[in-house]
C-alpha positions in Angstrom: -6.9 -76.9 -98.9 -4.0 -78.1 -97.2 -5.7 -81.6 -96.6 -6.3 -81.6 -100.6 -2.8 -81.2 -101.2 -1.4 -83.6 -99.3 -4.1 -86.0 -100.9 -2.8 -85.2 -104.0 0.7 -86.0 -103.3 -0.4 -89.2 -101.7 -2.6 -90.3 -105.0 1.0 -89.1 -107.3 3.3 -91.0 -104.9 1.0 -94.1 -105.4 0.2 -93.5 -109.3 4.1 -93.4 -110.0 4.2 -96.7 -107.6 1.2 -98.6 -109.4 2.8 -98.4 -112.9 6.5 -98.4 -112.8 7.8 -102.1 -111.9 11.1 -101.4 -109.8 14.1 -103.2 -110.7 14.9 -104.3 -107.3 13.3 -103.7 -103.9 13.9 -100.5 -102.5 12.8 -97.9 -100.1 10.2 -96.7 -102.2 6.8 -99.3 -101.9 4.8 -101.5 -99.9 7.1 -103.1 -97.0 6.0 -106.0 -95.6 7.5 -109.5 -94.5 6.2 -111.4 -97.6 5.8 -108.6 -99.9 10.0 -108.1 -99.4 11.3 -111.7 -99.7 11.7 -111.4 -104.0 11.0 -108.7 -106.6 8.1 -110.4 -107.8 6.3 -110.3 -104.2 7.5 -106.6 -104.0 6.0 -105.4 -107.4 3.1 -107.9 -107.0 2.3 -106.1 -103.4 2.7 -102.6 -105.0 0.4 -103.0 -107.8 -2.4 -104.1 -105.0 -1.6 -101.9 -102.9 -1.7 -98.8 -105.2 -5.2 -99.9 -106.5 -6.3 -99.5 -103.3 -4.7 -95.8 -101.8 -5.1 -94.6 -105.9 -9.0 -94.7 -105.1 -9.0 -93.6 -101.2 -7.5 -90.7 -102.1 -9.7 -89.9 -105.0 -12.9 -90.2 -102.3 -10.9 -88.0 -100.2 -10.0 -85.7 -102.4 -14.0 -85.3 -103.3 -14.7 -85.6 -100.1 -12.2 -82.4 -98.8 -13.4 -80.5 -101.8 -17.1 -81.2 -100.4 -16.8 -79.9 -97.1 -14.5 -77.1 -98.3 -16.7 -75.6 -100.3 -19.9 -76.5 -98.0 -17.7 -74.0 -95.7 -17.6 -76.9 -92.9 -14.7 -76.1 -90.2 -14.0 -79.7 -89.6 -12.0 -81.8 -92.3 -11.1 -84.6 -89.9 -13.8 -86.9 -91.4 -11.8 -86.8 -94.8 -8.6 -87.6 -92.5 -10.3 -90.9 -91.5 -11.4 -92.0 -94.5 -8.1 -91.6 -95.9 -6.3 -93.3 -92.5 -9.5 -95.9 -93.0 -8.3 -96.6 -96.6 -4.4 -97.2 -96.0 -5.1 -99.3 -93.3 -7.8 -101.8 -95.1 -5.2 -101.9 -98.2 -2.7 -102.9 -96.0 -5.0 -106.0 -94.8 -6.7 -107.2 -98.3 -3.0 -106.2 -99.6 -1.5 -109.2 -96.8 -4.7 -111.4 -98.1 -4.0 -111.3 -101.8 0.0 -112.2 -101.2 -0.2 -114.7 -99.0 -3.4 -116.2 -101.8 -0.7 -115.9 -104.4 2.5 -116.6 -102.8 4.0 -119.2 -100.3 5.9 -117.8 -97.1 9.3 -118.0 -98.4 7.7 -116.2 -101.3 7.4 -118.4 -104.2 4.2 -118.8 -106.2 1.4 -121.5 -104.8 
């Protein structure tokens, strides 16, 4: 249940980050090279991002539920789906910026 939990809070941390548009670029978000260089890179970067963790950790929290109540005594499948996840957001998230937006970060 613990895995669930911490799923949860991942999938409220990126909820909050997919629909509030931050004023200015903060601690709080996707940090990246080009995602970082203006606001509209950062809250562009965020919104893809989000998409992408919002649904890898609704997967994972079916997932966990699934092999909780199936009484499995390994979760770590979940785990890797979820690591699985961030990581391919992080590389279509890269792919979409730098489609959109030049390296000093203006628009194409």
């Amino acid at each position: 249940m613990n895995y669930i939990l911490m799923c949860g809070i991942i999938l409220i941390f990126f909820l909050v980050l997919r629909f509030v548009k931050q004023k200015h670029i903060t601690g709080f978000g996707y940090k990246s090279k080009l995602s970082m260089q203006n606001l509209t890179t950062w809250n562009e970067g965020n919104r893809y991002v989000s998409n992408f963790i919002i649904v890898g950790s609704l997967i994972s929290i079916l997932l966990g539920l699934i092999l909780n109540y199936s009484n499995a005594s390994n979760l770590s499948i979940a785990v890797y789906i979820n690591i699985a996840f961030m990581l391919i957001a992080s590389l279509f998230t890269e792919l979409h910026l730098r489609k959109l937006f030049n390296k000093d970060g203006s628009a194409k």
